[in-house]
N, C-alpha and C positions, 0 to 999 in steps of 0.2 A: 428379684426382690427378696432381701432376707424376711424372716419372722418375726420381727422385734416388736415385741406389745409398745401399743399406742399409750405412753404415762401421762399424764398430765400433774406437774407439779404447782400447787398455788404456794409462793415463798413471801413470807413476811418482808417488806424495804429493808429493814434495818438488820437485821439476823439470815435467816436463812438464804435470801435473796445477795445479801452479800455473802456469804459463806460459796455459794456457786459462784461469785466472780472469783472470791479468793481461788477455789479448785481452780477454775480456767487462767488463772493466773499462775499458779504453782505449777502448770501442768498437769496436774492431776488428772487421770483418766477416769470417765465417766460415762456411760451409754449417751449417744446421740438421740434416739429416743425419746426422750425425757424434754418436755416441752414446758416449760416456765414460765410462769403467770406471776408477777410482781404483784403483790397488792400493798396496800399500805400496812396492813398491821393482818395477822392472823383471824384476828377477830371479825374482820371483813367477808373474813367466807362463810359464807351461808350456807345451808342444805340443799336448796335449788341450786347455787353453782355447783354442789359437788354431785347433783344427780346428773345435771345437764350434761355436765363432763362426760358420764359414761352413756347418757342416751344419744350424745353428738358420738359417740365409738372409742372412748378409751376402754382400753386395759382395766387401767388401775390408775388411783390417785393419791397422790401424795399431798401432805400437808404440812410445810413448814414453817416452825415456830420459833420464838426467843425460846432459849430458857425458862422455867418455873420461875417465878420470881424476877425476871431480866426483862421483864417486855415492856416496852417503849411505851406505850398504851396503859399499863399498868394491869388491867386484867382481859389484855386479848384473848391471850394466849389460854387463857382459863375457860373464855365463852368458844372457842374455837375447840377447843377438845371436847366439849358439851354437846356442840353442833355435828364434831366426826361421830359421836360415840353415836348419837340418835342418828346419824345416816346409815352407819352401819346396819340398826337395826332397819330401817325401812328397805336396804338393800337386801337384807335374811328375808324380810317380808315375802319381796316381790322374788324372791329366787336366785338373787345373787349372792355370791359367793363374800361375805362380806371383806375376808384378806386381801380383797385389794381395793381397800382404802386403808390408807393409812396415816397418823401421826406422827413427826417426829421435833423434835425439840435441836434444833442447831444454831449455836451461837454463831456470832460474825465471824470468829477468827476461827472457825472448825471447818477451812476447806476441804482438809482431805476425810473429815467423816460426812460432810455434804455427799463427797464421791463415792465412798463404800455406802453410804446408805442408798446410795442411787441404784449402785451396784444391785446390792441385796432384795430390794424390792422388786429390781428388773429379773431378776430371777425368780422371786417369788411368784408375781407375774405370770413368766415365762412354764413355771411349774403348774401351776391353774391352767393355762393355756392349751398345754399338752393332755392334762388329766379329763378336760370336757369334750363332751359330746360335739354340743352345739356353745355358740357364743354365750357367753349372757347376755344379758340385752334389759335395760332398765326400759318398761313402758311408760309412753312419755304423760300416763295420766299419774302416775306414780312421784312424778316431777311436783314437790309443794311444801311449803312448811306445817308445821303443826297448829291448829288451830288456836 
């Protein structure tokens, strides 16, 4: 069994989630890894999904969105980076390394930077990985939004 961190991607329907079919259409190479959670709009993921994420054992997470101004929803994309920005910090909280979560903005028709950013993460990843001790590990009381 190789080494390959556990990702968990959550991809907007209409942007990013399409942007991974176009890669896997084009051919485009991409870590196998990398496990894809459709949701409807970016704005759907909450803080509890992205903690649960890493207390069920990822790596690291990704979060993919429309475009600035492109999103389907009109301001998902704007409450969803709101949401990564405060995970982050409750993952510094609790001791995790917060670089692996992350945001990224991919339109539909950007399959092959769907693939390099997958890339790039999995190695970032992969670089956390090597540089720790012990795992991170999000304790599952830690799991909740803000009051």
């Amino acid at each position: 069994m190789d080494n390959d961190p556990n990702i968990i991607a959550f991809c907007c329907h209409y942007c990013a989630f399409t942007a991974a079919d176009l890669a896997g259409t084009m051919r485009q190479q991409y870590p196998t890894n990398i496990r894809i959670v459709r949701v409807p709009c970016s704005g759907k993921v909450d803080v509890n999904m992205i903690l649960q994420a890493f207390v069920e054992g990822a790596d690291g997470v990704m979060v993919g969105a429309c475009e600035p101004g492109g999103c389907h929803f009109i301001q998902g994309n704007l409450r969803a980076k709101k949401r990564v920005d405060y995970a982050k910090e409750l993952l510094k909280e609790v001791g995790v390394n917060p670089d692996r979560l992350e945001m990224y903005y991919i339109a539909a028709s950007q399959g092959p930077l769907f693939a390099q950013t997958s890339r790039e993460f999995t190695e970032r990843i992969k670089q956390l990985n090597a540089g720790q001790v012990e795992t991170d590990v999000v304790p599952q009381e830690a799991v909740g939004e803000p009051a």
